[in-house]
C-alpha positions as CSV (number, residue, x, y, z in Angstrom):
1,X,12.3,9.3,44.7
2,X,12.7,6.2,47.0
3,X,16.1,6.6,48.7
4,X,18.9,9.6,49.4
5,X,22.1,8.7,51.2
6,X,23.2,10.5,53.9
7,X,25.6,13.7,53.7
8,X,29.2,13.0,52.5
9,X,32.6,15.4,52.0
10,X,32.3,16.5,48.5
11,X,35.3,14.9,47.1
12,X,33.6,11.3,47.1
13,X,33.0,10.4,44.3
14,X,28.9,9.1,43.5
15,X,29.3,5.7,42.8
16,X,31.9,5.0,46.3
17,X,28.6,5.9,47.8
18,X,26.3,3.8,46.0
19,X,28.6,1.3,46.8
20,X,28.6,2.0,50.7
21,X,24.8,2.4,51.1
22,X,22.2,-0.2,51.0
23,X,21.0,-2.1,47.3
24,X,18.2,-0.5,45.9
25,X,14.9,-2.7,46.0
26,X,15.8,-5.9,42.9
27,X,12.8,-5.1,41.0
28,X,13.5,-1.2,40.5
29,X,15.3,-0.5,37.2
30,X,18.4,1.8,38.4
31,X,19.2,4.1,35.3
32,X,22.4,5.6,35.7
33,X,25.3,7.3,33.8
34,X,28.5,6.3,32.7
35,X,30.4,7.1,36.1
36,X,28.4,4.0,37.2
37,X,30.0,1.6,35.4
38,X,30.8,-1.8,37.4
39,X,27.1,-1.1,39.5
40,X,25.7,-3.6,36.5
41,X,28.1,-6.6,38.4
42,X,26.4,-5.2,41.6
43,X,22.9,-5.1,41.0
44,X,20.3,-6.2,38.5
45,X,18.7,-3.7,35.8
46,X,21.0,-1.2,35.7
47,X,20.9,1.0,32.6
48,X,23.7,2.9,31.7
49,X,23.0,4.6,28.2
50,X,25.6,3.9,25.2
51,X,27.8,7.0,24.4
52,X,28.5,8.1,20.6
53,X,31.8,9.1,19.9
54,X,33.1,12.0,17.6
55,X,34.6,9.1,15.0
56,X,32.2,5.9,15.9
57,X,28.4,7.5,15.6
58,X,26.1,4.7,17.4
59,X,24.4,2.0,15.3
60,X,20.5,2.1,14.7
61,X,20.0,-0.5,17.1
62,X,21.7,1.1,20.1
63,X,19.4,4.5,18.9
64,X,16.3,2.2,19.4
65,X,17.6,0.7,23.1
66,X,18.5,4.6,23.9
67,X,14.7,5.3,23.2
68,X,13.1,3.0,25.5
C-alpha cells in the first residue's frame, strides 16, 4: 500500500476523495471499480474492469483483458 487519505465524514463518496487528494505516482497502474469512472480522464493506467450484464454476457476478448 503506498498512500491512504486522511479521515472523511462517511457520506463522501470514494472517488470525491480521490479527486481531492494528491495523484498517485504516473507509473503505478491504479485498478479501480466502476464507481471510479471519469478517474481514466484524470490519470494514466487506470483499470476499471468491464461489467457483464444479465442480457449482454461479455465477448471473449474482454474475458482475456479481465484476466491480465
Amino acid at each position: 500500500m503506498e498512500k491512504v487519505s486522511k479521515s472523511y465524514v462517511v457520506s463522501t463518496h470514494d472517488f470525491r476523495i480521490r479527486k481531492q487528494e494528491k495523484f498517485l505516482p504516473k507509473n503505478s497502474i491504479k485498478h479501480a471499480d466502476s464507481g471510479y469512472q471519469g478517474w481514466q480522464e484524470l490519470q494514466s493506467k487506470v483499470i476499471i474492469p468491464y461489467k457483464r450484464y444479465r442480457k449482454k454476457p461479455l465477448t471473449p476478448d474482454k474475458w482475456v483483458q479481465l484476466r491480465l
